[in-house]
C-alpha positions in Angstrom: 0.0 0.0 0.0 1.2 3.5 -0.9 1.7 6.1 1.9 1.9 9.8 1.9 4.7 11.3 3.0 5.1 15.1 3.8 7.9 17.1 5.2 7.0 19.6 7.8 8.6 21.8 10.4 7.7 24.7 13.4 9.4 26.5 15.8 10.2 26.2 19.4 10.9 29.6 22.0 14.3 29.4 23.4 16.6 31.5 25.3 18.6 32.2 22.1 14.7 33.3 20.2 13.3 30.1 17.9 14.3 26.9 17.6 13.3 25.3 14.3 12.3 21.4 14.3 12.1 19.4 11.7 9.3 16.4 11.4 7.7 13.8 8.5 4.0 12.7 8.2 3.1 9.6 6.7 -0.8 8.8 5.7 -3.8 11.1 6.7 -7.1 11.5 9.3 -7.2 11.7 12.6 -5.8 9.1 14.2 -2.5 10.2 15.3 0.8 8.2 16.0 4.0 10.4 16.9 7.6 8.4 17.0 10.7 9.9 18.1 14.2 8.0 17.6 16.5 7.3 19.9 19.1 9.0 21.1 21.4 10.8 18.6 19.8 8.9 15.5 17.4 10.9 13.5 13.7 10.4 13.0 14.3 8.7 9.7 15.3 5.5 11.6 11.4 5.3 12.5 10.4 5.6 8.8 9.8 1.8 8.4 7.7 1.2 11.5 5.6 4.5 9.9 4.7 3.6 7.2 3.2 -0.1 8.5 1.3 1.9 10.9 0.0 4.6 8.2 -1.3 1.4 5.8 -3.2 0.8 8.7 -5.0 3.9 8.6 -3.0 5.8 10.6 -1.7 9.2 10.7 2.0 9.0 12.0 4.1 11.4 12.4 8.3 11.0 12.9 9.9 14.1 14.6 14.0 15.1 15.1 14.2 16.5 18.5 16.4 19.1 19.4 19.6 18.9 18.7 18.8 15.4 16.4 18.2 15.1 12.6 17.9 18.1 10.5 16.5 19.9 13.8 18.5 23.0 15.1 21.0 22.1 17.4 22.1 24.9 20.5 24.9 24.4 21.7 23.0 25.2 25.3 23.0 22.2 28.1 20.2 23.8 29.4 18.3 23.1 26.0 18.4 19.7 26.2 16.4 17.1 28.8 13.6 14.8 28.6 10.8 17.1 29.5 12.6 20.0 27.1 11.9 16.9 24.8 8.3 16.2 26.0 7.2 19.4 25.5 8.2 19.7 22.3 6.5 16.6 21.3 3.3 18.7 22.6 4.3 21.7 20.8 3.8 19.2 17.8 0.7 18.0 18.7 -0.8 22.0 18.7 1.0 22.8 15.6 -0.5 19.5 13.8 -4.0 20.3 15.6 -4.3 16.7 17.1 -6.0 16.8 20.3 -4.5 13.0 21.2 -1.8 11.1 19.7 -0.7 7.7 20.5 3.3 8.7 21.2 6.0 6.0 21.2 9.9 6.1 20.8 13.2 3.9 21.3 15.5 4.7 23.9 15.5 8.2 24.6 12.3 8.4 22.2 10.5 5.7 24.6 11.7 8.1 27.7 10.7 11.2 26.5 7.0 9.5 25.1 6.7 8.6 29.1 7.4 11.9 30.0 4.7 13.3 27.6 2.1 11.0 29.1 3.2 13.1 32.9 3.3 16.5 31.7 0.5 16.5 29.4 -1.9 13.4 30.4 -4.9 14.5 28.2 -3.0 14.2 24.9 -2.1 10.7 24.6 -3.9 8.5 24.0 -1.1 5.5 24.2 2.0 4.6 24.4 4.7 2.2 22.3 7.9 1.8 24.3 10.3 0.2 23.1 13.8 -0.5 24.9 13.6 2.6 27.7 16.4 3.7 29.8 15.5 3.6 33.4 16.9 2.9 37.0 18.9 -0.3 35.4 20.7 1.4 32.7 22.4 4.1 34.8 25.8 3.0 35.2 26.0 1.2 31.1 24.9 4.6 29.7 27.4 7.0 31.8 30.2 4.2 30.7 29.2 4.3 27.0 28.2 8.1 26.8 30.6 9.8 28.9 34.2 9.1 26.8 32.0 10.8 23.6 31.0 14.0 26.2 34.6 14.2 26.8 35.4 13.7 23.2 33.4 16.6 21.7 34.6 19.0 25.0 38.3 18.1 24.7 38.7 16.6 20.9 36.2 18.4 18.9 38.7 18.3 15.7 37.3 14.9 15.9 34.0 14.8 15.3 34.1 17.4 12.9 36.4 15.3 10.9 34.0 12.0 11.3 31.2 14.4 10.2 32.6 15.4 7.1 34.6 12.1 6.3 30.3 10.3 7.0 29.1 13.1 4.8 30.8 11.7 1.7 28.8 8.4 1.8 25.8 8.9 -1.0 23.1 7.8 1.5 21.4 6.0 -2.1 24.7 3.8 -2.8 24.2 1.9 0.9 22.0 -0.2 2.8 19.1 2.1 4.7 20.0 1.3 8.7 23.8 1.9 7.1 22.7 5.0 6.1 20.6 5.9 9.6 24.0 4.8 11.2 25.8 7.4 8.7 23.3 10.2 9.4 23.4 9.4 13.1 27.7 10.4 12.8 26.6 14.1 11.6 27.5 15.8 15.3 28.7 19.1 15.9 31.1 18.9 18.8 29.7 21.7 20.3 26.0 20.8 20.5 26.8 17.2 20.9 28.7 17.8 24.4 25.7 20.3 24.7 22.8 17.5 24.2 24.7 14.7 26.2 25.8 17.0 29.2 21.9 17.9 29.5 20.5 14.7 29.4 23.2 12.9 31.9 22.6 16.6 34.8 18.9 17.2 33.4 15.7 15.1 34.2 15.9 11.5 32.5 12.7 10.1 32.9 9.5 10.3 34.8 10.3 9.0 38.7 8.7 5.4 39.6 5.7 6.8 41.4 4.8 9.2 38.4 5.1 6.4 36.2 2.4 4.6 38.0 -0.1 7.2 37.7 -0.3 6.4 33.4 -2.9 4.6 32.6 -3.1 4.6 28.9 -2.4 1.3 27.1 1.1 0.9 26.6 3.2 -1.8 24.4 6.5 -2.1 26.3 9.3 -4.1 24.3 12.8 -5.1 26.0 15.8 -6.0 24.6 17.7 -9.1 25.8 21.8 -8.6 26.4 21.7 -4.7 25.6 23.4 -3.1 28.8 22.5 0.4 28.0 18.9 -0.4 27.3 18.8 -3.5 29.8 15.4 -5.5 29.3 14.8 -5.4 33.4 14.1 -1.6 33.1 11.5 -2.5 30.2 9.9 -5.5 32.7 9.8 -3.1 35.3 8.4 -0.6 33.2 5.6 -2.7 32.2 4.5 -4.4 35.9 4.4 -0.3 37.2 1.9 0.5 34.4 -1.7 -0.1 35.0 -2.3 -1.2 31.5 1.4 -2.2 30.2 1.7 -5.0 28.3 5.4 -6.2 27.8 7.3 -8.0 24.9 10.3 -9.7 24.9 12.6 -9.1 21.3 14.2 -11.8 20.4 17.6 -9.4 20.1 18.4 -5.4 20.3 18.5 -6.0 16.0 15.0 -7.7 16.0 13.1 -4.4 15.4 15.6 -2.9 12.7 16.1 -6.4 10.7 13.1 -8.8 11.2 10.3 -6.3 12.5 7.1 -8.3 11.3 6.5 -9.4 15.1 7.1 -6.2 17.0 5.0 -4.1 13.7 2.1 -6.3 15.0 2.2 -5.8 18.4 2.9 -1.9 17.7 0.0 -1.7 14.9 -2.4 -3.7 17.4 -1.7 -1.4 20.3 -2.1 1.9 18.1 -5.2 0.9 16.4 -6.9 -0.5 19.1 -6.0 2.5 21.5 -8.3 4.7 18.3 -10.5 1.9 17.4 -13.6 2.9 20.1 -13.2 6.5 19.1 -13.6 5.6 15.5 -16.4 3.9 16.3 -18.5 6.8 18.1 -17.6 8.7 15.1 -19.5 6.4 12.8 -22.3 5.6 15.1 -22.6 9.7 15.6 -22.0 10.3 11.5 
């Protein structure tokens, strides 16, 4: 089935003035999906789990956050956090005009959809979490991320020269998650240490006892032997929400190279979270 897809993008206030993001729609109507990537990859990593949702029916949207993508990127710490992110996916939401959304994300994506469904509880409708970062990934994620912090404060030659050495790759010439990989290496040292600074000092995710309080249907997937994104935050996850239902992947890769399984589960969740609403529209039509 064909899918519409349309570019789009709107502006954030910020210390500095505006900050411009940058987001895709796939498929039409009112039904809305929003997916953001995880951390440092750009929304285009989410393109193949849109458009199985959008031949559903679906409107889905992909979004870069700040400082992801073809988003702007400050160089400001303060800039950058999860509920800096949550409110932007809500800023999204007003500028598309969609009341509710179902809101899912990996990683940092699945952490800032959480925070969403704190700050602004009205407007979604569900969530689809897949591999979050919570109390068990602590120590994994300052190992991994804090040599590439230091990196862009102290070597920032560096990353430049990945950047520009990545930007000779025709994205058309390789495979597509080669090419997300290759997008994902465009940093700017600067915001970079900027984005990762804010997010290892800033707010990470919505505290146990707030997490309790969602009771939207949620689809939470763990991964099996990933450390940073360790599969007993994702159980955890799923027994603390009211009406969490938890998947196991059969690896970290199972999403990316064999996704028929977890497209189900995600397209089951999202339709049936809009399926009642469809039908008052109908029976009031």
């Amino acid at each position: 089935m064909l899918v519409s897809e349309r570019i789009g993008q709107f502006f954030v206030a910020s210390d500095g003035g505006r900050d411009r993001l940058e987001f895709t729609e796939y498929g039409a109507g009112d039904a809305w999906v929003v997916l953001v990537p995880a951390e440092l990859a750009p929304r285009r990593m989410l393109q193949p789990l849109a458009h199985t949702l959008a031949a559903e029916g679906l409107h889905v949207v992909t979004l870069d956050l700040l400082g992801h993508g073809r988003s702007d990127r400050p160089a400001d710490p303060h800039a950058y956090s999860v509920t800096e992110f949550a409110e932007q996916v809500v800023a999204l939401l007003d500028h598309l005009g969609a009341p509710q959304a179902v809101v899912g994300g990996a990683s940092l994506g699945a952490n800032v959809a959480l925070e969403v469904a704190v700050v602004a509880p009205t407007r979604v409708r569900g969530l689809i979490l897949e591999a979050p970062v919570l109390d068990h990934g602590v120590e994994a994620s300052i190992a991994v991320y804090a040599p590439l912090l230091l990196t862009a404060r102290l070597l920032p030659a560096s990353v430049a020269a990945l950047r520009v050495l990545t930007r000779q790759v025709p994205r058309g010439i390789v495979p597509f998650w080669a090419g997300v990989a290759l997008d994902a290496c465009d940093q700017r040292a600067g915001a970079l240490a900027a984005l990762l600074h804010g997010l290892f000092f800033g707010r990470a995710a919505p505290p146990a006892k707030e997490r309790r309080r969602i009771t939207v249907p949620a689809l939470v997937v763990g991964h099996p032997y990933d450390p940073v994104r360790p599969m007993a935050d994702a159980v955890a996850l799923a027994d603390e929400l009211p009406h969490g239902t938890f998947v196991r992947a059969r690896s970290a890769l199972e999403w990316r190279l064999r996704p028929e399984r977890l497209d189900r589960a995600a397209v089951g969740l999202a339709v049936g979270c809009w399926k009642g609403s469809r039908r008052r529209r109908r029976a009031g039509a």
